[in-house]
N, C-alpha and C positions, 0 to 999 in steps of 0.2 A: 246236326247243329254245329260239330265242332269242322264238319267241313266247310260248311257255309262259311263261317266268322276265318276260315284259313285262307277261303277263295275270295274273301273282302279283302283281308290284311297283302294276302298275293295283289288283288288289282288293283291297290291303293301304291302297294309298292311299285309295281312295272308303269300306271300313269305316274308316280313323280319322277320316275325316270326317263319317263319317255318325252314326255311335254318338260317345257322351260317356259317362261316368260322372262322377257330382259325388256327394263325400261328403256327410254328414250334416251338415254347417256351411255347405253353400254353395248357391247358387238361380242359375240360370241366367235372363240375360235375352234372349229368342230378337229377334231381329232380320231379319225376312222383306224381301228387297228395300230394308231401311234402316228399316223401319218395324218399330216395337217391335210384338208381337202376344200380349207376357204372360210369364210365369215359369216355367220347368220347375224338376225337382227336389225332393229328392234322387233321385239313383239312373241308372237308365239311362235316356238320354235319343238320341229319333233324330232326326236333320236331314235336310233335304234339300239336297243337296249341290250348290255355288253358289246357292242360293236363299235360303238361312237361314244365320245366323249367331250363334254364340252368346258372350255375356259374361258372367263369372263374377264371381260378391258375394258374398264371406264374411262372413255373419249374423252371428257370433261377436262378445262386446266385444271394441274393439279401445282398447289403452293406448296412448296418444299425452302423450309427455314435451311441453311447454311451454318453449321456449327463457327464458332469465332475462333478462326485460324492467327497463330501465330506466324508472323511477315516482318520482315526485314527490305527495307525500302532500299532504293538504287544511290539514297546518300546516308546507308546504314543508321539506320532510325529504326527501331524496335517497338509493334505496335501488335495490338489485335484487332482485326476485322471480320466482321461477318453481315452473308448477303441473304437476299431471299433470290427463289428462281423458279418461276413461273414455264412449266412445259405440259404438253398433251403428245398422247398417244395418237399420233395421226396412219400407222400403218399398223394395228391390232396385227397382225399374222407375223410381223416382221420382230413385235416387240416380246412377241413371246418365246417364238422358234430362233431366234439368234442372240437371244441376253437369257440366262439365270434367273435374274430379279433386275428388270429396269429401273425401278426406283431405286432399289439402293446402290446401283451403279451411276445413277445419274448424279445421285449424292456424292458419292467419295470422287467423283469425276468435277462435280461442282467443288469439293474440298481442295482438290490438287488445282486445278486452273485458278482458284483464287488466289492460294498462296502465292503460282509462279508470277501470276500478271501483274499483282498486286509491284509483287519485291521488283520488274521493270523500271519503277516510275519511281520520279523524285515525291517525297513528303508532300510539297508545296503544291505540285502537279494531281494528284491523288485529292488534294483539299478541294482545288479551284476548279479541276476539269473532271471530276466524277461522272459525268456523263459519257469522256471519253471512256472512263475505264469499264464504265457501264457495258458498252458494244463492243468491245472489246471481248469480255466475257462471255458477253453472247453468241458472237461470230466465232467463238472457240467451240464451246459450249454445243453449238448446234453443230457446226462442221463433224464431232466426233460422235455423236448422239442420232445422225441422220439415216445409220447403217442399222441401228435399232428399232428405228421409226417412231424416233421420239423429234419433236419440235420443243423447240426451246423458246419460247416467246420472248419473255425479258429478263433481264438479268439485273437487281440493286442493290448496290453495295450498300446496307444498313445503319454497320454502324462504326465507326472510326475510333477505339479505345486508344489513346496518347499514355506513356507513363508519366508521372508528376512531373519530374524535374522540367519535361517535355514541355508540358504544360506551362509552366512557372515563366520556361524561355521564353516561349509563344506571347504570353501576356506580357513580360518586359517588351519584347520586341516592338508588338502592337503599341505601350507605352510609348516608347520613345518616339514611333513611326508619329504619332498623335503630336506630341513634342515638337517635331522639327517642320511640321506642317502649322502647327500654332506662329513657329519663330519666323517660319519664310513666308505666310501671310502677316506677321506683322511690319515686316522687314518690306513686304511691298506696300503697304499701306503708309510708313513711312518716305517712301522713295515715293511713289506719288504725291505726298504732304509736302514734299518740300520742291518737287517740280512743281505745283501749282503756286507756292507761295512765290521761289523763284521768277515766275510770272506774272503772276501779280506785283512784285516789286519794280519787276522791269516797264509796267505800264503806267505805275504811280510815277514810276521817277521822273515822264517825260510830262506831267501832268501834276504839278503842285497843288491842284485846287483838288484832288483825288488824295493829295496824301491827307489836306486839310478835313474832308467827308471822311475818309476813313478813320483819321483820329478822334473826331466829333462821335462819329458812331462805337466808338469804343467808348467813351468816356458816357454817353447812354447809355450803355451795357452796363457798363460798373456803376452809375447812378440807381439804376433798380432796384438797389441791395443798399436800403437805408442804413446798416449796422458797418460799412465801409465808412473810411475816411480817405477823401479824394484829396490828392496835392494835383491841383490843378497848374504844369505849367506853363508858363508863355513862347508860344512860338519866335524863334529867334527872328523870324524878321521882324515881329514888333519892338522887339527889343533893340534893335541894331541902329534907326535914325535916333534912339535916344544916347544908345553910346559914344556914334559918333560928335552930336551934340556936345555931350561931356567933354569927349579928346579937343575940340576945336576951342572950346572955352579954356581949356588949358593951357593951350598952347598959345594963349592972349596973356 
């Protein structure tokens, strides 16, 4: 009996060593004697038992957060950034047998090329064109990671931490930027206001019966507004045959 129950616990043992199954996301790197001999998978996979040996690589993109690195910008601005960075294992054999640990070399490699690329670039440049620094990152990224057989898909810079005072500037700046855009569109809205009036004046002048409509239509305007009181006065040319009038009587 106790051999029985020894020659189960035996064949139990040598099939889970001998069979594998790997899902559809993973590739097996078969290991003979110590020596790599190529890739199995997906699916069921059989070894020969102390002979071969197998390590498992998940194909899959893998998201790797970017610790928040301390950076010094190219117009000495002191901030912390930090990215995310999106890669897959596209050569299993390559990522095992010539890297330690690809993930965490991929990391401290994604740590140092943020700092350098980052501190390049002016503050302003880093705000407005993130995209470029974006590929930047990634063309670095990939370039040094391709020897591993790691892909680097994308690379996003997350998040931009500013110190206060930083901050405080930014906002006055933005202030004033707000300010001088308020004064120079008011500043054209007058210089328009008074080329049209200029214009207008210059077409009444040649046209007395236009200055008469124009004053008329004023003097409607302010009649609207029962609570005014209108000093209604006389245009000088009515008033001038009675002047003269007067002078000629005098002079009798």
């Amino acid at each position: 009996m106790e051999f029985l129950i020894f020659l189960g616990v035996m064949s139990v043992v040598l099939i889970t060593a001998t069979v594998k199954i790997l899902p559809e996301w993973e590739r097996g790197v078969i290991l003979r004697f110590g020596r790599s001999i190529g890739i199995r998978g997906p699916g069921l996979i059989f070894l020969i038992p102390g002979v071969e040996r197998i390590v498992k690589v998940d194909t899959r993109t893998i998201t790797m957060d970017v610790k928040p690195q301390d950076v010094i910008t190219k117009d000495n601005v002191s901030m912390q950034v930090n990215a995310v960075v999106y890669f897959k294992v596209v050569s299993p054999e390559e990522a095992i047998t010539k890297i330690e640990d690809y993930f965490f070399a991929t990391s401290q490699l994604a740590q140092t090329t943020l700092r350098s690329v980052v501190g390049q670039y002016h503050l302003d440049d880093i705000l407005e064109h993130r995209d470029k620094v974006n590929q930047t990152l990634q063309g670095i990224l990939d370039k040094h990671t391709e020897s591993w057989g790691i892909k680097v898909v994308m690379v996003e810079v997350k998040q931009i931490d500013l110190p206060k005072e930083m901050q405080r500037a930014m906002a006055r700046e933005a202030e004033s930027e707000r300010e001088r855009r308020a004064k120079v569109i008011a500043a054209e809205g007058e210089l328009q206001r008074a080329q049209k009036l200029a214009d207008a004046s210059n077409l009444m002048q040649n046209s007395p019966s236009a200055i008469q409509l124009a004053y008329l239509q004023t003097l409607t305007e302010i009649a609207g507004d029962k609570t005014n009181t209108i000093v209604f006065p006389l245009p000088i040319e009515f008033v001038k045959p009675l002047i003269q009038m007067g002078e000629a009587m005098d002079r009798k």
